[in-house]
N, C-alpha and C positions, 0 to 999 in steps of 0.2 A: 417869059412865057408862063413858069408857075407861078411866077409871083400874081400876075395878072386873073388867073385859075383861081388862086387862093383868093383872092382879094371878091371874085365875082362869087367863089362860094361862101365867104365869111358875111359877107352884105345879103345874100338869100337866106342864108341862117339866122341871120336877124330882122330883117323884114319878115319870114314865115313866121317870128317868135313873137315878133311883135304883131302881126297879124291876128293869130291866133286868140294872143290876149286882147285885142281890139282895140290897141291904145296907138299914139299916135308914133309914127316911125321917126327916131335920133340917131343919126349911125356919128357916130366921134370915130372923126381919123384917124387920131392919133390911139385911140383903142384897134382898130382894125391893124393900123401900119404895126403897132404894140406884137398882135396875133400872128400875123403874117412873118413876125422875122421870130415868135416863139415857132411857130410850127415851121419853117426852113430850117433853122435848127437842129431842131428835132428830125428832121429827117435827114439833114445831111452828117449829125451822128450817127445813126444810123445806117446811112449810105459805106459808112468807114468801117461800120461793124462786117457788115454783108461784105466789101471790099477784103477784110482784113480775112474771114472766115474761110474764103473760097481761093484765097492767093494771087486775086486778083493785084493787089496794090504789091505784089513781092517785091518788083525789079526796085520802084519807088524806093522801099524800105533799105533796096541792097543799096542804092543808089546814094543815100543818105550816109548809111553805115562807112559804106566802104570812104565817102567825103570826111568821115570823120575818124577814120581809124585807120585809114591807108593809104595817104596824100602821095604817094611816091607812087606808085603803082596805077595805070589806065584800068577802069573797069569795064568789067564785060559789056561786050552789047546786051542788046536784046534778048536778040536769036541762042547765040551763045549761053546766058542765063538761063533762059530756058530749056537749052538743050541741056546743061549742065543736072537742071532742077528734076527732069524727066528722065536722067538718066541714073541718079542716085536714088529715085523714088522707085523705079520699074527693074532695076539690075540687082541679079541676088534671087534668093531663094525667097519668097512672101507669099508663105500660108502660116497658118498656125499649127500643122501637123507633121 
């Protein structure tokens, strides 16, 4: 579905450009398909940044960790991870005064 979006806005941006200039419309595929997996890309580093920034991808990361440094031991669910993560961030005294 974005790829399809990108694709229909990359072909308007060059048809308008070439519009503009009056000359005759070349869209090269392989420039488009080129752009389209530069800007995926780009946005789904992006996506991992925002992911990583707000703790969204935590469990993933615990997920990983614990496959790699805890083989002997079942990890947490979910819920648990979570509860754990909100109970060490919220328990205790947190101000600055």
């Amino acid at each position: 579905m974005f790829r399809e979006a990108l694709n229909k806005l990359i072909s308007f941006m060059v048809r308008q450009a070439h519009h503009e200039r009056n000359q005759k419309l070349t869209v090269h595929p392989e420039l488009v398909e080129g752009l389209n997996q530069y800007f995926l890309s780009k946005l789904k580093a992006f996506w991992r940044v925002v992911r990583r920034l707000s703790g969204d991808d935590a469990y993933e990361r615990y997920l990983q960790h614990h496959a790699e440094h805890h083989q002997g031991d079942t990890p947490l669910s979910k819920e648990a991870f979570f509860k754990q993560w909100q109970d060490e961030k919220w328990n205790g005294i947190k101000r600055c005064c």
